[in-house]
Backbone bond lengths (Angstrom), bond angles and torsions (degrees), N, CA, C in turn:
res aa  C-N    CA-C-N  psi(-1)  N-CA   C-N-CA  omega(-1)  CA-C   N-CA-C  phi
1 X - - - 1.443 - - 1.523 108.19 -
2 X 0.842 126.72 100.54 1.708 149.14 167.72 1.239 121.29 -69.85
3 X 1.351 137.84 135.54 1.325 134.83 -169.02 1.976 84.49 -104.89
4 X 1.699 90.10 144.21 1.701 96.95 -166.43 1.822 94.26 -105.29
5 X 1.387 102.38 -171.64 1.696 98.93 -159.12 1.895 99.17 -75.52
6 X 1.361 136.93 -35.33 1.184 135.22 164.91 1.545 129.24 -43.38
7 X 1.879 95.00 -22.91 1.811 103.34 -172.75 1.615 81.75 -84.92
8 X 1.329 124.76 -59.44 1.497 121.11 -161.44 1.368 123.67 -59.98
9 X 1.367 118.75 -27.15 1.581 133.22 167.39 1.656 109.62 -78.79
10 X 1.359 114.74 -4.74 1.227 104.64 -175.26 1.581 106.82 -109.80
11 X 1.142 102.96 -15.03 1.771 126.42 166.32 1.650 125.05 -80.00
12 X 1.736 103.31 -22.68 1.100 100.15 178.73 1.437 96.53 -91.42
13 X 1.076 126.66 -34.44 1.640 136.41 176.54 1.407 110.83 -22.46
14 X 1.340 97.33 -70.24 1.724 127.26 -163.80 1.694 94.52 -67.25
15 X 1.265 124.32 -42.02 1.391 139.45 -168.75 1.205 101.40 -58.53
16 X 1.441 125.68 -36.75 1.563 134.62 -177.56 1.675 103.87 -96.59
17 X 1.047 110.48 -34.45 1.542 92.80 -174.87 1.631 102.94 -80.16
18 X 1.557 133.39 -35.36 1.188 115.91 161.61 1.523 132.11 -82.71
19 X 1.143 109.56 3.88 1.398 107.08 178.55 1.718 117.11 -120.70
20 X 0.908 121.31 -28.27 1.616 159.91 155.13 1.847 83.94 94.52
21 X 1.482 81.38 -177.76 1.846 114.12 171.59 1.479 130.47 3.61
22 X 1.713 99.34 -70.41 1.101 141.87 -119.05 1.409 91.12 -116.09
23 X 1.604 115.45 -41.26 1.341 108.47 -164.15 1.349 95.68 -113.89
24 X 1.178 145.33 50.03 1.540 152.42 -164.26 1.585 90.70 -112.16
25 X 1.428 109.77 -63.62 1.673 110.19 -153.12 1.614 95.17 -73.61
26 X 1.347 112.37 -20.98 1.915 101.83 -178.47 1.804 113.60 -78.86
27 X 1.446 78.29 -32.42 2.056 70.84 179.84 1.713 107.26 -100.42
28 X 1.848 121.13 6.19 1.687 91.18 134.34 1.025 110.64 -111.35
29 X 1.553 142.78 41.69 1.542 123.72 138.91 1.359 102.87 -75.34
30 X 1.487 120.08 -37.36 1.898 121.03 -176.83 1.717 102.31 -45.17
31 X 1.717 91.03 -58.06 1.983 96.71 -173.26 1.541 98.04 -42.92
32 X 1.032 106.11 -58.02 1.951 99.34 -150.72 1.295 106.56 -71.11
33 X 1.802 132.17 -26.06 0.963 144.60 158.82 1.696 99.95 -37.40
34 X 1.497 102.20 -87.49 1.717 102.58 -173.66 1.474 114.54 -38.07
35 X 1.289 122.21 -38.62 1.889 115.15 -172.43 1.045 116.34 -61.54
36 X 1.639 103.50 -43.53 1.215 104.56 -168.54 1.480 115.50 -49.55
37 X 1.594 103.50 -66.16 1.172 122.30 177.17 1.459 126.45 -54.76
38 X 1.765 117.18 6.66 1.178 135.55 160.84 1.192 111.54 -89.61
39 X 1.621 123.90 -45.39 1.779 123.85 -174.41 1.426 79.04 -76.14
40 X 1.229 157.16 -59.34 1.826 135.68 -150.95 1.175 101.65 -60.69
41 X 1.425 117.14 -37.31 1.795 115.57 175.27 1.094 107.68 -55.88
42 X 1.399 143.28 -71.44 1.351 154.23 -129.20 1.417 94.26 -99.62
43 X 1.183 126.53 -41.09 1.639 117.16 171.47 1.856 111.57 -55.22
44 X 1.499 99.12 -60.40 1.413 106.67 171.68 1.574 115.54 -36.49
45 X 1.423 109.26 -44.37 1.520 120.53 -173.28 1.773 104.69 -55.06
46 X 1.341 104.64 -34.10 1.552 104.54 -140.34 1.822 89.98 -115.58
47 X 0.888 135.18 -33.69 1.664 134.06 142.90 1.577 108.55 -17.10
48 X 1.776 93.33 -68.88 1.520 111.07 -159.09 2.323 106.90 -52.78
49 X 1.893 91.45 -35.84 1.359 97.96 172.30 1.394 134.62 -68.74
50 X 1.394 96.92 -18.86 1.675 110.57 -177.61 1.306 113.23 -97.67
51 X 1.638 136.07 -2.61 0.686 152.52 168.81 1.530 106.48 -98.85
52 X 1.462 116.93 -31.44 1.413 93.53 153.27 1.484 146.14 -75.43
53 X 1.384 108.16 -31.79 1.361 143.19 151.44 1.349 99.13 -37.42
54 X 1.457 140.01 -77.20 1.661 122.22 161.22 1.305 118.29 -20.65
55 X 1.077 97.52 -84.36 1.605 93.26 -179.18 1.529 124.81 -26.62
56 X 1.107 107.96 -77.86 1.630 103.84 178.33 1.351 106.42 -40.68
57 X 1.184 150.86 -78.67 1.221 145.64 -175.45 1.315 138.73 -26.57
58 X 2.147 95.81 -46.34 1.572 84.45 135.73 1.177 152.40 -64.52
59 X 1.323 118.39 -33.09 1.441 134.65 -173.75 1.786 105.98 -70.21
60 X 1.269 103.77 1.63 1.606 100.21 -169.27 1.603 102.69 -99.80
C-alpha cells in the first residue's frame, strides 16, 4: 500500500501549516538522520544472522 502523489502533497501541506517554513528542512534532516541509523541497525541485525546461519552449517 503506497501513499499516491495527493496523500504526499496533502502531508506536506499539513506539515507546513503545523510546523511552518523554517522548521521543515530540520525535522527532515532528523527523518533521514533516524532511517538511516535504522537500515545500519537492521543490516547489522541481519549480517549478524547470516553469519550465524554459517556457522551452524558448518558445524553440521
Amino acid at each position: 500500500m503506497g501513499l499516491g502523489a495527493g496523500s504526499v502533497i496533502l502531508i506536506v501541506i499539513f506539515a507546513l501549516l503545523v510546523f511552518g517554513p523554517k522548521k521543515l528542512p530540520e525535522l527532515g534532516r532528523a527523518v533521514g538522520h533516524t532511517l538511516r541509523e535504522f537500515k545500519s541497525a537492521t543490516k547489522g541485525i541481519m549480517e549478524d544472522t547470516e553469519d550465524e546461519g554459517k556457522k551452524k552449517e558448518r558445524n553440521q
